[in-house]
N, C-alpha and C positions, 0 to 999 in steps of 0.2 A: 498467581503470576500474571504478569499483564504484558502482551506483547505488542509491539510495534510495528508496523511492517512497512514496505515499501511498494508505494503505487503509483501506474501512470495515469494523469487526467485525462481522460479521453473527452469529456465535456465539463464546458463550464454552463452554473444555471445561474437565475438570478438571486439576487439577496445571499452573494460570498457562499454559496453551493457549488458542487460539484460532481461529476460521476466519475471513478475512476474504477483501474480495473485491475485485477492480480489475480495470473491464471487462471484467467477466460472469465472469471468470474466479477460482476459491474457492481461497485454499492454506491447510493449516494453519500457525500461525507461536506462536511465543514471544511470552507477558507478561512472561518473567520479569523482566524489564529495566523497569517500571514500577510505580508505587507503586498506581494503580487504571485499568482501562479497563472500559467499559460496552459493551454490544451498540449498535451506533448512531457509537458514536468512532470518527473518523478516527488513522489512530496513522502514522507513519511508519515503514515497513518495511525492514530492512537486513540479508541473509543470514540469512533466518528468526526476526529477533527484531523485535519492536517498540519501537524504541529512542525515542519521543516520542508525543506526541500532538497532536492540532492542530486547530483549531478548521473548521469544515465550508466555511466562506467560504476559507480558503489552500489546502485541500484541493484544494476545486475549481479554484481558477488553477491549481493543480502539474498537474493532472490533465487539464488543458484544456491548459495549453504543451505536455503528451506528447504531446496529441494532433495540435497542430500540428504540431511536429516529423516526428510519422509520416508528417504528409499531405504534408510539403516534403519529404521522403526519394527518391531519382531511385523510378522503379516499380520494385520486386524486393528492395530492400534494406531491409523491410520489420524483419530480425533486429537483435535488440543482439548485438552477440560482446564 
């Protein structure tokens, strides 16, 4: 299964790069898949590209059901495989 997630860019780099960050945690990822992103946009992240972008209010539901899921998870299985 292949998930998507939603992340804010906290930096833009050069050559349609980025770092962005979800839950404290920074990766760098691909623009190249979009026509403009901003330091601040939420962008939907999939195998290191940002394949959408999405307004801060859906961000935060997506981001909020992960984190429910995590917390309904038995204790230990904490990993995605």
């Amino acid at each position: 299964m292949c998930l998507a997630v939603p992340a804010r860019i906290v930096q833009l780099l050069p050559e349609q790069q980025a770092i962005v960050e979800v839950g404290g945690v920074c990766s760098a990822i691909s623009l190249a898949l979009l026509d403009a992103a901003e330091v601040g946009d939420y962008v939907i992240v999939h195998v290191g590209f940002a394949i959408a972008r999405l307004d801060q209010e859906e961000a935060q539901k997506t981001l909020n059901l992960f984190a429910e899921m995590v917390a309904l998870a038995p204790a230990g299985d904490h990993e995605i495989h």
